[in-house]
C-alpha positions in Angstrom: 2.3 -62.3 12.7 3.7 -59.9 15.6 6.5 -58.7 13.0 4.3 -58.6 10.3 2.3 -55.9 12.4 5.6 -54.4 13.5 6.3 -54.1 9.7 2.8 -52.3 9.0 2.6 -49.8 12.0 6.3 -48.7 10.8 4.8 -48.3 7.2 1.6 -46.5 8.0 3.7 -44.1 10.7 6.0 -43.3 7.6 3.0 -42.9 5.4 0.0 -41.7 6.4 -1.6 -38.7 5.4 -0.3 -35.5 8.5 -2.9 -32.5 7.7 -0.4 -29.4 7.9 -1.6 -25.8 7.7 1.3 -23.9 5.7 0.4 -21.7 2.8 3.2 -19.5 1.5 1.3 -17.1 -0.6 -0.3 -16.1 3.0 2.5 -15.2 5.5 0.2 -13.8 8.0 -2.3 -16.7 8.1 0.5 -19.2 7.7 2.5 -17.1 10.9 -0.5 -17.6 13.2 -1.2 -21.4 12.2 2.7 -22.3 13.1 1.9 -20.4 16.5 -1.4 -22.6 17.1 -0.1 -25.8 16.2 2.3 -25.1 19.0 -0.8 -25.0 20.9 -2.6 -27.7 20.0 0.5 -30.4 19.8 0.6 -29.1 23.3 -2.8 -30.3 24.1 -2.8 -33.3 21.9 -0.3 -34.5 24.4 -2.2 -35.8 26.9 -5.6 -34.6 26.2 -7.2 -36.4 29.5 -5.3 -33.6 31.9 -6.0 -30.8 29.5 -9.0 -28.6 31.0 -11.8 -28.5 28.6 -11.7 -24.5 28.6 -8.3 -24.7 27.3 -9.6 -26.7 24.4 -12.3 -24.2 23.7 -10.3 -21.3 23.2 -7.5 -22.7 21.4 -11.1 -23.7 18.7 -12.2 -19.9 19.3 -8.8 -19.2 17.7 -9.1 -21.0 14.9 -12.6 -19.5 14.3 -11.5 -16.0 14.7 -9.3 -16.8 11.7 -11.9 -18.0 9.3 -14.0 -15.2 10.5 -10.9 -12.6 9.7 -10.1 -14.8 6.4 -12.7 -16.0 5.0 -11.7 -16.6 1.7 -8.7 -17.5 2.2 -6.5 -20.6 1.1 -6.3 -22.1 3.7 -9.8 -22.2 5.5 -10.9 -25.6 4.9 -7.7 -27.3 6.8 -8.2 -24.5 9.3 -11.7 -25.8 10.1 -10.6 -29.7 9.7 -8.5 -28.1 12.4 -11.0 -27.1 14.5 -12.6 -30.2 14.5 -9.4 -32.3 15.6 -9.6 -29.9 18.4 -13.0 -31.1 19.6 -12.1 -34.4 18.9 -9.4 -34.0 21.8 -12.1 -32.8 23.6 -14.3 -35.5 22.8 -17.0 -33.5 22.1 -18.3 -35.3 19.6 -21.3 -33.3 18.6 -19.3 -30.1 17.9 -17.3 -32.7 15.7 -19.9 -33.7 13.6 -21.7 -30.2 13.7 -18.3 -29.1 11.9 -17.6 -32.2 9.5 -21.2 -32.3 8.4 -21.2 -28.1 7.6 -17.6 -29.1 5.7 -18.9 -31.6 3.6 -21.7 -29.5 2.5 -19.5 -26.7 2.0 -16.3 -28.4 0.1 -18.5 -31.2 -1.6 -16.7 -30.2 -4.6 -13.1 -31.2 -3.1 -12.9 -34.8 -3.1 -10.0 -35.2 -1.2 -10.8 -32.3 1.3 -14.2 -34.5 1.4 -12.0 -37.6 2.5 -10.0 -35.9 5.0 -13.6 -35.2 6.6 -14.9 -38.2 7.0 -11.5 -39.8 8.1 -12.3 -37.4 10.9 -15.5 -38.6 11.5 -14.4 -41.9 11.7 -12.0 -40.8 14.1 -15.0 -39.7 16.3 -16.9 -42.8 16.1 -13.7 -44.5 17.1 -13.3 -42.6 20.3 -16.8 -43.4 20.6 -16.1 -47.4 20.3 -18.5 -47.7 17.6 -17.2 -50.2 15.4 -19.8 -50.6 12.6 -20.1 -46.8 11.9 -16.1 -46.5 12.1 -15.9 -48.6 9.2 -18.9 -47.7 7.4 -17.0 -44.5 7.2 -13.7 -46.2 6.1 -16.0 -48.0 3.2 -17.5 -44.7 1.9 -13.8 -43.3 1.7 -12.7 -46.5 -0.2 -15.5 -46.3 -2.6 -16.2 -42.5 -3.3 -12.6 -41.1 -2.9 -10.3 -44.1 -4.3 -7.8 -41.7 -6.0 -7.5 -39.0 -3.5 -4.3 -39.3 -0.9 -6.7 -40.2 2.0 -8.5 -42.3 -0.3 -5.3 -44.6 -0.9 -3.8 -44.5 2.4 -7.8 -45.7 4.1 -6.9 -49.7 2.5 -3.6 -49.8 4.7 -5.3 -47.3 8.0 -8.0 -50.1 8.7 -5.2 -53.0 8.5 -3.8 -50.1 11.6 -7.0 -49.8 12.9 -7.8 -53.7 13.9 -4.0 -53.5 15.4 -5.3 -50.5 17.8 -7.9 -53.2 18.4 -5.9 -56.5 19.3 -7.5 -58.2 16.4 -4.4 -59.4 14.1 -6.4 -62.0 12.2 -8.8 -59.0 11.1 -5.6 -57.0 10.4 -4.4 -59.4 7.8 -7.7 -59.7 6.5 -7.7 -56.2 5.8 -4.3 -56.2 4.3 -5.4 -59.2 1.6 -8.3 -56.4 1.2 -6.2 -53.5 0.6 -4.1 -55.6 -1.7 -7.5 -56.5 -3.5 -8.3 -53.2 -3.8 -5.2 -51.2 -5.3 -5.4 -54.5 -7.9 -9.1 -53.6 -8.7 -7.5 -49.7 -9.1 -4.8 -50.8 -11.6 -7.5 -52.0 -13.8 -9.0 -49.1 -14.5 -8.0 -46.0 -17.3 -5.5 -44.2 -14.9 -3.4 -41.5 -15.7 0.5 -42.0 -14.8 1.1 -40.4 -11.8 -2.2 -42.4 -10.4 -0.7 -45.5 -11.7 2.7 -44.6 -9.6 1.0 -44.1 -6.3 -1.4 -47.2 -6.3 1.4 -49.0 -7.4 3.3 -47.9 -4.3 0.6 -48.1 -2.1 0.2 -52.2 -3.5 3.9 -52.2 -2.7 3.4 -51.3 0.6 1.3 -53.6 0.9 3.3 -56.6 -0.1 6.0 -55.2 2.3 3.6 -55.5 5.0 3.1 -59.1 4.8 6.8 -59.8 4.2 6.2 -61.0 0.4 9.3 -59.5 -1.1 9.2 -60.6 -4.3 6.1 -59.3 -4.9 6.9 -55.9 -3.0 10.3 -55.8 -5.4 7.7 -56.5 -8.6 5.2 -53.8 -7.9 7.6 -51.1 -6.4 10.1 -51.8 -9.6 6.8 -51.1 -12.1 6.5 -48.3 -9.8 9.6 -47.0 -11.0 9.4 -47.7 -14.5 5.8 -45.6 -14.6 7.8 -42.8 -12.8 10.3 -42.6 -15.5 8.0 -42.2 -18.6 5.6 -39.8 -17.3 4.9 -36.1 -17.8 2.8 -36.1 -14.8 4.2 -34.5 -11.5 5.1 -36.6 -9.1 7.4 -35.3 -5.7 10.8 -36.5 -6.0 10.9 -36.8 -2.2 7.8 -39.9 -2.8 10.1 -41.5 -5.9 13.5 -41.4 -3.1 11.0 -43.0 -0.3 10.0 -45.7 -3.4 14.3 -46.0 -3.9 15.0 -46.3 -0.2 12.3 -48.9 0.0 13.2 -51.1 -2.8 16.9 -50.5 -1.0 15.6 -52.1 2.3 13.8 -54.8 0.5 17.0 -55.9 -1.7 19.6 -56.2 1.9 17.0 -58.2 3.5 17.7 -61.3 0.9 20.9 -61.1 -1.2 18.6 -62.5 -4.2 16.8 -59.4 -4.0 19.9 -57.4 -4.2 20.4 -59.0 -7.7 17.0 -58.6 -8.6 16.9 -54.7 -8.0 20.3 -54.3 -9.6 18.3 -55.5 -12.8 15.0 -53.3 -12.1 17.7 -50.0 -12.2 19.6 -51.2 -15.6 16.7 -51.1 -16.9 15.6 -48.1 -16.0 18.6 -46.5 -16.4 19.3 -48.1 -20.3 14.8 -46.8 -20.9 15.8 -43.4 -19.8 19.5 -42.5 -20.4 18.9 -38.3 -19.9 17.1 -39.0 -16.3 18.1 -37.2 -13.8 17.8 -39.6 -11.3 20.3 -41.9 -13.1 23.6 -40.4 -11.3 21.7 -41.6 -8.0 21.2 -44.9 -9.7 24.2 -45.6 -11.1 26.0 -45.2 -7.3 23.4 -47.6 -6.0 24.0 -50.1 -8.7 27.5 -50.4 -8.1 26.6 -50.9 -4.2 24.7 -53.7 -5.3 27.1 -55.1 -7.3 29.9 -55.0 -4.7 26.7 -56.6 -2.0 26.8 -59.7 -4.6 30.9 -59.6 -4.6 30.7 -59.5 -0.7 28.6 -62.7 -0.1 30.2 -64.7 -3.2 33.5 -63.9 -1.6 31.9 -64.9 1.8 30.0 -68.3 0.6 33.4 -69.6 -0.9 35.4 -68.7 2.0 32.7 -71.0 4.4 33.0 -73.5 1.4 36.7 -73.5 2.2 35.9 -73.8 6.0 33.7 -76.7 5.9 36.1 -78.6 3.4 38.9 -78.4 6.1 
């Protein structure tokens, strides 16, 4: 169980949802933003020692920018912002003066929405209250599904009951998150939602250490990724790669089974451009397999003498 949640924390540190304030479009927003987040990593340090006057004006910053810029990009993360800032302060009441005026003003933006209340669960966490912390997670899970918060919530409670010391609840909440991307896959998604949930169940399956099923779901991943039309990063489909990598040297069976999952994709999609990458990776695996037959005969040879 201790590696399992080893596993997890290394997967949720690698995937969780980091709110960053850059804009391109806006050089002088974005140039004072990279100049506060300086300030408030500072802080975020070691909150405990920072005086609370220090917190206040680095959040009297932020709001002279949404004052200046009203319109603006940007705004909404600059006020989730503000909020995280009076979360290190733990003063919770400016926190939920700020999430609750958010919701109300970006009700429209599910996934801004999410990222809201993932904040006030944050709040109610600091405040050790349990049954409101996950009454928020629920409300992400059910009204936000899709969204990138949304999907990550499933495998941030599994994280949350490890903050706790409660792994039995922790591997409840994985089955649960495995559940849930299962339910998702039911429903009339579009292709790049099918990817993502699919990756997200993968991540799932690597959490608990069931690496055939991980292999499965992150090798259907793949295949979604190479008929669609939708965007999806190409930095996310080289995380899925490197994944399916890990899983395949951590049993020489799934080393052969992942050389499959890539033929295939390779001989569905001849003209993709991620086929050169494949193709190297392929003939990796197939010297991996060479390696350990060479290897099993010469311990046959040992034992014999």
């Amino acid at each position: 169980m201790r590696k399992t949640l080893g596993i997890l924390s290394g997967i949720l540190i690698g995937i969780f949802v980091v709110l960053t304030l850059t804009d391109h479009s806006e050089y002088k927003i974005e140039k004072k933003l990279w100049q506060m987040q300086r300030q408030y990593d500072a802080v975020a340090q070691d909150p405990a020692v920072v005086p609370g006057k220090r917190f206040d004006d680095i959040a009297a910053q932020y709001q002279a920018i949404i004052d200046k810029y009203p319109s603006a990009s940007m705004i909404p993360k600059v006020r989730l912002q503000q909020a995280r800032v009076y979360l290190l302060k733990k003063d919770f009441q400016r926190v939920f003066r700020v999430i609750n005026g958010f919701l109300e003003r970006y009700s429209g933006d599910p996934e801004l929405s999410a990222q809201a209340l993932l904040l006030l669960s944050g709040a109610y966490e600091a405040q050790q209250d349990e049954s409101k912390t996950l009454s928020i997670f629920k409300r992400i899970v059910e009204e936000y599904p899709l969204t990138p918060t949304g999907l990550n919530v499933p495998l941030y409670i599994a994280e949350y009951y490890i903050r706790l010391n409660r792994p039995e609840d922790a591997a409840r909440a994985l089955n649960d998150a495995a559940l849930n991307y299962r339910n998702l896959l039911a429903r009339r998604l579009t292709s790049r939602e099918q990817f993502f949930v699919l990756r997200y169940l993968g991540l799932v399956y690597s959490a608990k250490q069931d690496w055939d099923s991980a292999l499965n779901v992150f090798g259907m991943a793949l295949q979604v990724y190479g008929g669609t039309k939708d965007y999806i990063p190409n930095t996310v489909v080289l995380q899925v790669i490197r994944t399916l990598n890990t899983i395949a040297v951590s049993e020489f069976k799934n080393a052969e089974k992942l050389a499959v999952i890539y033929e295939n994709f390779v001989s569905m999609y001849p003209r993709h451009p991620l086929n050169s990458h494949l193709k190297e990776v392929i003939a990796g695996l197939k010297q991996l397999k060479t390696g350990n037959q060479t290897g099993q005969r010469e311990d046959h040879d040992a034992d014999a003498l």
